[in-house]
TORVEXKOL-414028 format. One line per field, with one value per residue: residue number from 1; x, y, z of N, C-alpha, C in turn. Coordinates in nm, 4 decimals. Example, Ala and Ser with C-alpha at 12.3 -4.5 7.8 and 13.67 -1.06 7.14 Angstrom:
BEGIN
k: 1:2;
n_u: 1.3190:1.2850;
n_v: -0.5690:-0.2250;
n_w: 0.7800:0.7080;
ca_u: 1.2300:1.3670;
ca_v: -0.4500:-0.1060;
ca_w: 0.7800:0.7140;
c_u: 1.3200:1.2900;
c_v: -0.3300:0.0030;
c_w: 0.7800:0.7870;
//
This chain:
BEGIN
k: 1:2:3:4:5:6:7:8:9:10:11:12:13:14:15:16:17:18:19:20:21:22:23:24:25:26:27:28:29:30:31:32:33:34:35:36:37:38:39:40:41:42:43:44:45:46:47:48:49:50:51:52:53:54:55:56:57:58:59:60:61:62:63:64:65:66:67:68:69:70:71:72:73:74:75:76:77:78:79:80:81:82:83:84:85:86:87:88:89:90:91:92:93:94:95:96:97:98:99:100:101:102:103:104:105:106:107:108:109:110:111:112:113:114:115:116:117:118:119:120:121:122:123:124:125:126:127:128:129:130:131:132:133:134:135:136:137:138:139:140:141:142:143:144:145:146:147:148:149:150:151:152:153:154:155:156:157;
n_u: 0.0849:0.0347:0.2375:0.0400:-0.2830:-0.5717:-0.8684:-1.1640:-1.5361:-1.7604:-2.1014:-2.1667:-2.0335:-1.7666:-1.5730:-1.7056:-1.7061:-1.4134:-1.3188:-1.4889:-1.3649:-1.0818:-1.1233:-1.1780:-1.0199:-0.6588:-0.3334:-0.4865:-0.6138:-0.7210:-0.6468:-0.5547:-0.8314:-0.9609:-1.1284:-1.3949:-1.2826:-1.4640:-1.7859:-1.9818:-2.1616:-2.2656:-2.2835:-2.1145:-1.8703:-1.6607:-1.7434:-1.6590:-1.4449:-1.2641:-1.0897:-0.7940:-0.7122:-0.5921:-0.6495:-0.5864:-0.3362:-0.3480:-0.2973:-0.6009:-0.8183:-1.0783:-1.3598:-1.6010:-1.8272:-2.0599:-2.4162:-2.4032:-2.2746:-2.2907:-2.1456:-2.0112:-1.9961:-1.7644:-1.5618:-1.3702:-1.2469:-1.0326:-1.0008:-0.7987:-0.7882:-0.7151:-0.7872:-1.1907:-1.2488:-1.1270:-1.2513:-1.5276:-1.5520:-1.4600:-1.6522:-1.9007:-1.8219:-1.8822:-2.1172:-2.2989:-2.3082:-2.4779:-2.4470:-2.4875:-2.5253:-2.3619:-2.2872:-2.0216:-1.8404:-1.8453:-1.9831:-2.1541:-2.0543:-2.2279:-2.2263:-2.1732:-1.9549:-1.8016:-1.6658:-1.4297:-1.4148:-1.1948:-1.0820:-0.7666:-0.7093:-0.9403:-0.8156:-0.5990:-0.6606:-0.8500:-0.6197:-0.4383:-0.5605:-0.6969:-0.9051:-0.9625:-0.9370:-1.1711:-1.3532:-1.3537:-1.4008:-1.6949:-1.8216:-1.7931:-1.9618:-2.1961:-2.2151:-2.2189:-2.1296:-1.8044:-1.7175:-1.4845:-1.3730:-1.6175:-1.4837:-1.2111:-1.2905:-1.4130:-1.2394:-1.0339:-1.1810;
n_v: -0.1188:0.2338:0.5103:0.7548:0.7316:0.7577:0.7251:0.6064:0.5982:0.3223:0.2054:-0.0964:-0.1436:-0.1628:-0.3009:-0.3581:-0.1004:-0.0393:-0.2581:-0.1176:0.0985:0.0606:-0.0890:0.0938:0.3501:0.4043:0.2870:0.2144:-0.0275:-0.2999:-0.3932:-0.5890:-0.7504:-0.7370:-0.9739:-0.9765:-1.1204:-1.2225:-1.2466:-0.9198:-0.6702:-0.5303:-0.6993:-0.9794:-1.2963:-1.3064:-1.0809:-0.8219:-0.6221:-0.4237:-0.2897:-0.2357:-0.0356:0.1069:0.4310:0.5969:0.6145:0.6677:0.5470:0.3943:0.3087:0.1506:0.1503:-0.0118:0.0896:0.0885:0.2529:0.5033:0.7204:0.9581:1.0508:1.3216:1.6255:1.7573:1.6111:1.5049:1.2920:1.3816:1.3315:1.4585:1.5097:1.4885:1.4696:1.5128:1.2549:1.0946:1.2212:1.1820:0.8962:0.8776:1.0141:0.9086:0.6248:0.6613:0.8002:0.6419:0.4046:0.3894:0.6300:1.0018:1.2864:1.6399:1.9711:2.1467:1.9678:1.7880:1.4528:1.2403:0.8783:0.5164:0.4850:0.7332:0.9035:1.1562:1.3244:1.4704:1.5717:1.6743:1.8655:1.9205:2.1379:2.3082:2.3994:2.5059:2.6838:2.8487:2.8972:3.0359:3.3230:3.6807:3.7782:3.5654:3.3424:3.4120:3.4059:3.1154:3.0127:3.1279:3.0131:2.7171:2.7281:2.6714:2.4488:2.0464:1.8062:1.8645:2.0679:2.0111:2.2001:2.3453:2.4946:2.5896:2.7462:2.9431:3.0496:3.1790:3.3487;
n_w: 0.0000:-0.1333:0.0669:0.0725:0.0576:-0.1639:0.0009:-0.0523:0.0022:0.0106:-0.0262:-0.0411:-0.2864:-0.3324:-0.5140:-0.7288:-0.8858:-0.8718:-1.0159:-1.2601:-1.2751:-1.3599:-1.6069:-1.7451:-1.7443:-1.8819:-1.7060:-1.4357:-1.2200:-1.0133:-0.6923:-0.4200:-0.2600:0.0479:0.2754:0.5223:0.8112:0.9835:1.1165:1.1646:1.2705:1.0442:0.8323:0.7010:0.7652:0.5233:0.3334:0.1136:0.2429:0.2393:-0.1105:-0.2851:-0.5370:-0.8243:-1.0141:-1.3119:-1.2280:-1.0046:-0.6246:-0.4597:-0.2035:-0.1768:0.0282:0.1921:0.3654:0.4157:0.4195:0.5314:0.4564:0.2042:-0.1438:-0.2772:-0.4229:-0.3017:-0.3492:-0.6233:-0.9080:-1.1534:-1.4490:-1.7037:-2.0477:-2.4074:-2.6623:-2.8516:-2.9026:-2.6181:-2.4831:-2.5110:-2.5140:-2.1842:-2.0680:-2.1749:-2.0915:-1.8347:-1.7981:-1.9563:-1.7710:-1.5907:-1.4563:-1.4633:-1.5940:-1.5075:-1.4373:-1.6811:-1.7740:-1.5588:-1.4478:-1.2651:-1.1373:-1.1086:-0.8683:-0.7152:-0.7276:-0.7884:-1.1461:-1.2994:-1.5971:-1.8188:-2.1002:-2.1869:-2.3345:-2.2549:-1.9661:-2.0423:-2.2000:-2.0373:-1.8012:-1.9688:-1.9252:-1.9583:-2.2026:-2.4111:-2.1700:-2.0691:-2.2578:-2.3855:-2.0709:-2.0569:-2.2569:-2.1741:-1.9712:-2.0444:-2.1622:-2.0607:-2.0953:-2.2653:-2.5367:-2.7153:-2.9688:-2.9885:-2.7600:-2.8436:-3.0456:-2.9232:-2.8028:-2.9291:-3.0331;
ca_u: 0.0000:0.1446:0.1982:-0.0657:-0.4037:-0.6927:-0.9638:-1.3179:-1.6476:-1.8686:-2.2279:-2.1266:-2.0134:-1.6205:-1.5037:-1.7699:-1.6280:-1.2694:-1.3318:-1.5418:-1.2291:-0.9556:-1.1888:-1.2224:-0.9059:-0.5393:-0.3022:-0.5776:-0.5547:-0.7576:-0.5528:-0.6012:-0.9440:-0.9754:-1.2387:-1.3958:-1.2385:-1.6044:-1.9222:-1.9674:-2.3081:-2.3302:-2.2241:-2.1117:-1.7694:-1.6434:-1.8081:-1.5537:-1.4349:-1.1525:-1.0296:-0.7275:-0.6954:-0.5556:-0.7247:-0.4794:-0.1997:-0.3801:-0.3809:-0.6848:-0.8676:-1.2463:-1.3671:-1.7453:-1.8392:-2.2280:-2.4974:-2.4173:-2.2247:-2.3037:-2.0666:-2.0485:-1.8758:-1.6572:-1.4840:-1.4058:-1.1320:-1.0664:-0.9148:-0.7849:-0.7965:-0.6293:-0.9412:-1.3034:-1.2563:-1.0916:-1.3440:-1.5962:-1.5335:-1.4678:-1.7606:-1.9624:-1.8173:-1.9627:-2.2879:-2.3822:-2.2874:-2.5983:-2.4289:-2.5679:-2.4287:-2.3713:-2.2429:-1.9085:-1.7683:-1.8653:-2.0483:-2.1158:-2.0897:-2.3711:-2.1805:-2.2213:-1.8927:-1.8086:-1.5896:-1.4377:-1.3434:-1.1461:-1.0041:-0.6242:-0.7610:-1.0054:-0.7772:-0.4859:-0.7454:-0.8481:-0.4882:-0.4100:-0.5989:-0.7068:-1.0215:-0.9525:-0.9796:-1.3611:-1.4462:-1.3431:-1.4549:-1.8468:-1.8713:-1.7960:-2.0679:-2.3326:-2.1563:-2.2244:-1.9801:-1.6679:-1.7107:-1.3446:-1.4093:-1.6933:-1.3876:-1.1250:-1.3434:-1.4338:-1.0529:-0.9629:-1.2578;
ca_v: 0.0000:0.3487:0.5864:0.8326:0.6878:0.8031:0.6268:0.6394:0.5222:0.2976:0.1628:-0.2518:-0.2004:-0.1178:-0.3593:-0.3544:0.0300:-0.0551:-0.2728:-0.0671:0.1883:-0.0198:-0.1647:0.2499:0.4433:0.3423:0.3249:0.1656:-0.1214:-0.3541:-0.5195:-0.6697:-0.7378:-0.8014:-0.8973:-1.0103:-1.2219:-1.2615:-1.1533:-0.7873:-0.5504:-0.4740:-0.7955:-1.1341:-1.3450:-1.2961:-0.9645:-0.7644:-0.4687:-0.3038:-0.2999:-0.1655:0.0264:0.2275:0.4604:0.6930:0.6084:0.7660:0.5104:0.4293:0.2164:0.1803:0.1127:-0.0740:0.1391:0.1393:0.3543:0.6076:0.8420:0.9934:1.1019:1.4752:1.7415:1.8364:1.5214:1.4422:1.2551:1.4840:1.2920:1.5216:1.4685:1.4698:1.5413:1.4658:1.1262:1.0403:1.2983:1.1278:0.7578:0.8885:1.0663:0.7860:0.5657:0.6639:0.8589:0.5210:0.2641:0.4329:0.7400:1.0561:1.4023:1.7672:2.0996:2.1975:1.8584:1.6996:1.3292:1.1390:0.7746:0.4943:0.4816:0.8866:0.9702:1.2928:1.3004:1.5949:1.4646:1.8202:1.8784:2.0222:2.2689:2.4178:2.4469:2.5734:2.8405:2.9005:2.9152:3.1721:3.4344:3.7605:3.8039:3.4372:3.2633:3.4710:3.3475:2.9841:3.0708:3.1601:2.8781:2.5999:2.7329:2.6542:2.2756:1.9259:1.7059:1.9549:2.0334:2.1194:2.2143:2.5065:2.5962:2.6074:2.8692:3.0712:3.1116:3.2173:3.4428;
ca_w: 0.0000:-0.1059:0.2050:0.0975:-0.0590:-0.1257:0.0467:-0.1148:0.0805:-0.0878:0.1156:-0.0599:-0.4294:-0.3656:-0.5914:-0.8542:-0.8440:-0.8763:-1.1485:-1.3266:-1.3149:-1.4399:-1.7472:-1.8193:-1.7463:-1.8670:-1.6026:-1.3568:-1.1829:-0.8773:-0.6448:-0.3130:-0.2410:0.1934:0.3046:0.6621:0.8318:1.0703:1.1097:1.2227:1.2483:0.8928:0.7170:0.7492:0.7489:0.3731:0.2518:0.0927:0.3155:0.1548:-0.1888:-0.3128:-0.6527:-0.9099:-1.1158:-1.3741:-1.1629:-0.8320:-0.5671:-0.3688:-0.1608:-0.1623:0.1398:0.1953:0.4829:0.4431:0.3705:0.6243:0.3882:0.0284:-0.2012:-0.3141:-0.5170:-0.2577:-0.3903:-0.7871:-0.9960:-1.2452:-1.5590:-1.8427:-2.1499:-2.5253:-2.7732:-2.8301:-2.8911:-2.5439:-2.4082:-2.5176:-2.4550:-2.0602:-2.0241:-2.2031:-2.0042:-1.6699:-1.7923:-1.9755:-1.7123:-1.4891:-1.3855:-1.4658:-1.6208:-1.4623:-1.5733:-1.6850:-1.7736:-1.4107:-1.4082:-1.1524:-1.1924:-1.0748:-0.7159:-0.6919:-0.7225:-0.9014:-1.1882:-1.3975:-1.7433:-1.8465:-2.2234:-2.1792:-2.4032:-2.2056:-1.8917:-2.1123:-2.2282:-1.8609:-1.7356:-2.0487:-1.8620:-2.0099:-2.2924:-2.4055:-2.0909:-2.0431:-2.3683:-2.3387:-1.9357:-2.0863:-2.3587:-2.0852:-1.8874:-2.1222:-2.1685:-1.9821:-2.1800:-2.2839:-2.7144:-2.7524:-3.1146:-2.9016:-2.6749:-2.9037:-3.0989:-2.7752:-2.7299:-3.0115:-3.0831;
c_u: 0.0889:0.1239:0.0971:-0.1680:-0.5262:-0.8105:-1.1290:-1.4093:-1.7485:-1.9785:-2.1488:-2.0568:-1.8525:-1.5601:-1.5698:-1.6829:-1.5010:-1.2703:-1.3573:-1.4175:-1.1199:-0.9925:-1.1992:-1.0782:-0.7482:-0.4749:-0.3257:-0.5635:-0.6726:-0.6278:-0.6060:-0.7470:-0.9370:-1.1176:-1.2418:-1.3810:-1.3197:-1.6715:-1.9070:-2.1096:-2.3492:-2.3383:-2.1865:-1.9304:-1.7166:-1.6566:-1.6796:-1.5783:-1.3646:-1.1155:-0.9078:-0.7242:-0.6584:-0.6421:-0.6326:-0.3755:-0.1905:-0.3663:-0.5003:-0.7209:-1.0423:-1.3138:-1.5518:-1.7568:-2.0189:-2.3197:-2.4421:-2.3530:-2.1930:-2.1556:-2.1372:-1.9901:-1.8178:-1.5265:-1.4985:-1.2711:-1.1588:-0.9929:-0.9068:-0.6993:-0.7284:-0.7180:-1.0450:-1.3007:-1.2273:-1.1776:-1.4217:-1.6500:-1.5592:-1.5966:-1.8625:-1.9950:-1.8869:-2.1015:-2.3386:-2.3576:-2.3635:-2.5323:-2.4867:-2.4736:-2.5004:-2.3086:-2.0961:-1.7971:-1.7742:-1.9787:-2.0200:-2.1197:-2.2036:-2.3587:-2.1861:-2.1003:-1.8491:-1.6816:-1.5775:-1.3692:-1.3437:-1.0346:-0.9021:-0.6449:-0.8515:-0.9224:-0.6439:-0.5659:-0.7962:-0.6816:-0.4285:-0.4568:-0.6759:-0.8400:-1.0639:-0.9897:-1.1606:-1.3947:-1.4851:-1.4500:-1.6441:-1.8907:-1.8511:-1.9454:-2.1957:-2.3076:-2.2283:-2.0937:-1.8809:-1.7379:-1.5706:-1.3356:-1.4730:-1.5161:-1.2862:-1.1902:-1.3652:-1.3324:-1.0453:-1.0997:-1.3377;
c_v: 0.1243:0.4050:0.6965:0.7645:0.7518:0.7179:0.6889:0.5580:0.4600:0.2349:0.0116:-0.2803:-0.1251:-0.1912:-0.3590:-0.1964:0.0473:-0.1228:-0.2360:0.0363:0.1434:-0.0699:0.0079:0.3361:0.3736:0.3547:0.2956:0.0535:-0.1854:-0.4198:-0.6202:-0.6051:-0.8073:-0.8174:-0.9812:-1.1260:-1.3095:-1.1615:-1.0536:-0.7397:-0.5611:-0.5891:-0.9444:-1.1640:-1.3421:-1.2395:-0.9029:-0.6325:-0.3573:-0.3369:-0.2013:-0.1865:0.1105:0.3045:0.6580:0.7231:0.6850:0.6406:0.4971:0.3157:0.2412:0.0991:0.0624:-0.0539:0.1165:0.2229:0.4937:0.7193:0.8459:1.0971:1.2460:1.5300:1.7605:1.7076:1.4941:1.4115:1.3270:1.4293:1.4194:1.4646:1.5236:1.5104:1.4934:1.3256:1.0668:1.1172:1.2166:1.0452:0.7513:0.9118:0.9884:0.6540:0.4818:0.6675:0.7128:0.3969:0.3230:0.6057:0.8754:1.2187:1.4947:1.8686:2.0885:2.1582:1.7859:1.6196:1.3130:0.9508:0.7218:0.4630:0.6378:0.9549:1.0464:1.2852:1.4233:1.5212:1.6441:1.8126:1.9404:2.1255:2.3682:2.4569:2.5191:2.7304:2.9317:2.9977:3.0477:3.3180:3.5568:3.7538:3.6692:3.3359:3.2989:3.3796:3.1881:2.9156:3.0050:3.0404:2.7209:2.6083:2.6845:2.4699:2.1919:1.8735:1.8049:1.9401:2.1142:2.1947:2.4080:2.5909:2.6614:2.7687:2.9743:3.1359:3.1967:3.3435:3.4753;
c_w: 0.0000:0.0600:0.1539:0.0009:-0.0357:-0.1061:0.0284:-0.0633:-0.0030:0.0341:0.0933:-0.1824:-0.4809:-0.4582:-0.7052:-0.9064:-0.9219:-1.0404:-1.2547:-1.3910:-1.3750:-1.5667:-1.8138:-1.8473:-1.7640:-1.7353:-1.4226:-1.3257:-1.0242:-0.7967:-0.5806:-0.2371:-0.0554:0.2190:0.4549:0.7004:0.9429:1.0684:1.1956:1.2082:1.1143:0.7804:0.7800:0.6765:0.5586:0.2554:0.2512:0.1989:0.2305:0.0508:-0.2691:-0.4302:-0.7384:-0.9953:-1.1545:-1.2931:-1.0484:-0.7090:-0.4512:-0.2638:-0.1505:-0.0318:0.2107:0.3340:0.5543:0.4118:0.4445:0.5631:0.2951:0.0082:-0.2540:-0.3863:-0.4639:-0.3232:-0.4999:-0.8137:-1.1087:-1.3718:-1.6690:-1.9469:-2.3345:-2.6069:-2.7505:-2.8163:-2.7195:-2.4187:-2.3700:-2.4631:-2.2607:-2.0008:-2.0535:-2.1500:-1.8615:-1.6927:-1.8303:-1.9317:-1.5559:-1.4067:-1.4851:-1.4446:-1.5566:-1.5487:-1.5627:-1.7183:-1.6612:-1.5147:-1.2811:-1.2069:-1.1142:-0.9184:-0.6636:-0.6492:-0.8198:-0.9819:-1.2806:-1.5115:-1.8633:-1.9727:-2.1807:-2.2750:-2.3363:-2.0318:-1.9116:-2.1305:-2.1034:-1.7816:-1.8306:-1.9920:-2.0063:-2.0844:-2.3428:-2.2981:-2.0423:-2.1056:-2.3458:-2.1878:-1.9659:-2.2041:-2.2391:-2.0186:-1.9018:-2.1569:-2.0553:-2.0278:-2.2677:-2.4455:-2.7002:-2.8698:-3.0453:-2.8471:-2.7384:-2.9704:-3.0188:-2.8001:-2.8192:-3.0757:-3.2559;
//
């Protein structure tokens, strides 16, 4: 296990999760799946608890905590991205494996965790500053799924 991971709460479907991420993002990866070694409150001898995972060379652990706490925006993996095509596919990905699009390039997937799936074009155009980054800025706003093609034109006016 690295020394810093990020540990993500799921209610029972940490490994469906994990998997789901490694079949999507290069770089990704399940590992070691633990699970109980006896029955406890919530579960029984052999229910997975913890699974450890990669996803774009972050690692994590997903952790089958229970219902007791939803995922939110204050938390998102933010993959960026190369062109529409790899836009696409990401954002496709999630939205059509039950998860469910927001603004700005945010999804969530069908576990309700938030995901930014961000063209290096539109945070290049961001990061440029000045009349350009507005433009770029004000054409995102009106987006769900990134059109780099839209942003590119923003920028450049």
């Amino acid at each position: 296990m690295a020394k810093n991971t990020i540990c993500v709460w799921y209610d029972k479907d940490a490994e469906a999760a994990a998997r789901f991420y490694a079949a999507t993002f290069p770089d990704s990866a399940v590992g070691a799946v633990i699970r109980a070694p006896g029955d406890y409150p919530d579960g029984k001898q052999g229910d997975v608890l913890v699974v450890e995972f990669t996803v774009a060379g972050i690692p994590c652990i997903g952790l089958n905590g229970g219902p007791v706490f939803k995922h939110n925006e204050a938390f998102s993996f933010q993959i960026a991205t190369d062109d529409q095509e790899e836009t696409d596919r990401y954002w496709n990905a999630i939205v059509g494996n039950g998860g469910q699009e927001s603004e700005c390039g945010w999804c969530k997937d069908k576990w309700g965790v938030s995901w930014q799936i961000t063209p290096r074009v539109l945070s290049e155009a961001l990061s440029a500053g000045g009349g350009q980054a507005k433009r770029a800025f004000d054409a995102m706003m009106t987006m769900r799924k990134i059109d780099i093609a839209a942003i590119e034109a923003a920028r450049h006016g």
